[in-house]
DRENGUZA-281100 format. One record per residue (C-alpha): chain; residue number from 1; x, y, z; residue in one letter. Coordinates in nm, 2 decimals, m for minus. Layout:
<sites>
SITE  A  NUM  X  Y  Z  A
...
</sites>
This chain:
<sites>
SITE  A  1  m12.05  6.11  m13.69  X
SITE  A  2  m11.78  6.35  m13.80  X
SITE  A  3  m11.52  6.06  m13.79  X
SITE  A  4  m11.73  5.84  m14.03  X
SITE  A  5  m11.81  6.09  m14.22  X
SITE  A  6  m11.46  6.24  m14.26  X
SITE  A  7  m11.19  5.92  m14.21  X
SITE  A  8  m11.03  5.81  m14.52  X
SITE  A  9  m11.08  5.40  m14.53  X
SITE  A  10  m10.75  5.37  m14.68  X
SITE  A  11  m10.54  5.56  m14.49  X
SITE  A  12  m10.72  5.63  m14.15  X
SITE  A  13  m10.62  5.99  m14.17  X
SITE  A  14  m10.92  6.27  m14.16  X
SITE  A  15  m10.94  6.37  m14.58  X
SITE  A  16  m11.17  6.67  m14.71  X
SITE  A  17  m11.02  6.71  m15.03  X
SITE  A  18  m10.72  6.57  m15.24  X
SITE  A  19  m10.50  6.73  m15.51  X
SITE  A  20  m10.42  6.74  m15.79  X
SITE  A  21  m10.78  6.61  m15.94  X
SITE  A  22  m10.75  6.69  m16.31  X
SITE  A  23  m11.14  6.66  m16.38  X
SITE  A  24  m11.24  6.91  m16.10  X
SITE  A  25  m10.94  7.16  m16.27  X
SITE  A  26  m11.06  7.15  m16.57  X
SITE  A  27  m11.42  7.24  m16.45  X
SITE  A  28  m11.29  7.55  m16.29  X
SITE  A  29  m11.09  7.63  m16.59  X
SITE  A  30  m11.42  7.64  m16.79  X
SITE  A  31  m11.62  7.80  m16.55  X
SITE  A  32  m11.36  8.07  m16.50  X
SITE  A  33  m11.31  8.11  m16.94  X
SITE  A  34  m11.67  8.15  m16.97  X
SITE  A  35  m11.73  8.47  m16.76  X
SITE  A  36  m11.53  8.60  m17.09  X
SITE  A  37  m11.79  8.49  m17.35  X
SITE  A  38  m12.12  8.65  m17.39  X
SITE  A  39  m12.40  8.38  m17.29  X
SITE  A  40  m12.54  8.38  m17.64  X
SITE  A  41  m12.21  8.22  m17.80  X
SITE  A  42  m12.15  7.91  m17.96  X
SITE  A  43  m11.83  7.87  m17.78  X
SITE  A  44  m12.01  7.91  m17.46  X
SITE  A  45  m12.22  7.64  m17.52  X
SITE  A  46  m11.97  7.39  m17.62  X
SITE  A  47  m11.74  7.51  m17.32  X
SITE  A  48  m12.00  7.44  m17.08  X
SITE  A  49  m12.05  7.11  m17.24  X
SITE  A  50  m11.73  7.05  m17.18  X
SITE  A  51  m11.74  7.14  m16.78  X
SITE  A  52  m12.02  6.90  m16.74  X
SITE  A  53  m11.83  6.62  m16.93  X
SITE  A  54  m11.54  6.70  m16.66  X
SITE  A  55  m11.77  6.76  m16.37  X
SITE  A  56  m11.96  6.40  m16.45  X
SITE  A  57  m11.61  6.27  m16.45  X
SITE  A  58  m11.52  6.39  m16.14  X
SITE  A  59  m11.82  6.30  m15.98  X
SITE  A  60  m11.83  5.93  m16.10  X
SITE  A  61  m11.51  5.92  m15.97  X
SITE  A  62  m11.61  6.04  m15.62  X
SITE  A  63  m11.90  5.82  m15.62  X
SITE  A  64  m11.78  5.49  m15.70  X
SITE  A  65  m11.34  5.56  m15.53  X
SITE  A  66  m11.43  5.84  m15.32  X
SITE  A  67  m11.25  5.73  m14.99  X
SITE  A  68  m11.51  5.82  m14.69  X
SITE  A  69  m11.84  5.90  m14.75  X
SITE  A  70  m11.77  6.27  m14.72  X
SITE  A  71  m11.64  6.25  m15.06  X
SITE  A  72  m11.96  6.02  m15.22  X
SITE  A  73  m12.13  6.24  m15.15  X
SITE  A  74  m11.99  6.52  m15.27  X
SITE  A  75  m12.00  6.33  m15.58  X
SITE  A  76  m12.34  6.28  m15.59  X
SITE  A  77  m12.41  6.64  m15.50  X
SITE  A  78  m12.17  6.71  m15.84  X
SITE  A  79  m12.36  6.47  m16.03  X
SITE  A  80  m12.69  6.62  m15.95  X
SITE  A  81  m12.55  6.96  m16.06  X
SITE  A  82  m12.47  6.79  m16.42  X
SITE  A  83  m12.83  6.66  m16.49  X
SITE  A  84  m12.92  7.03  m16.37  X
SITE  A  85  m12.70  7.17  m16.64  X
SITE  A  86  m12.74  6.88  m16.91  X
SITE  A  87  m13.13  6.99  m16.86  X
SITE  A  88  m13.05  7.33  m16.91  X
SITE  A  89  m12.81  7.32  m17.19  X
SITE  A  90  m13.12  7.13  m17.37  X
SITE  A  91  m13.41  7.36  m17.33  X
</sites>
């Protein structure tokens, strides 16, 4: 189980994670700028607008070139996550 899970289909080797991954950065980026703002702001808003653009990003990425299904799914687990905070950025 753990080597399905785990074994990279290209490569054979056991991958978790790979760097760099640009959408993911910018995510963290976001998340780490807006601790700063207060939650009422309009640059709050748009920022984390902007994480969940990066974060979908990420995620379709994982989903449909993730290399072992490790990685799908924590894609999908990221794209869940984005319709959480798309629905919560609308109400």
């Amino acid at each position: 189980m753990i080597d399905w899970l785990f074994r990279n289909r290209q490569t054979g080797e056991i991958t978790i994670g790979q760097f760099p991954n640009l959408p993911l950065a910018i995510f963290l980026v976001v998340v780490g700028i807006r601790w700063f703002l207060p939650a009422d702001s309009g640059a709050r808003t748009w920022l984390s607008g902007v994480g969940l653009v990066a974060l979908a990003w990420w995620a379709l990425d994982e989903i449909i070139r993730g290399v072992n299904p490790w990685r799908r799914i924590l894609g999908s687990a990221g794209m869940v996550f984005v319709v959480l905070g798309v629905v919560r950025l609308a109400t």
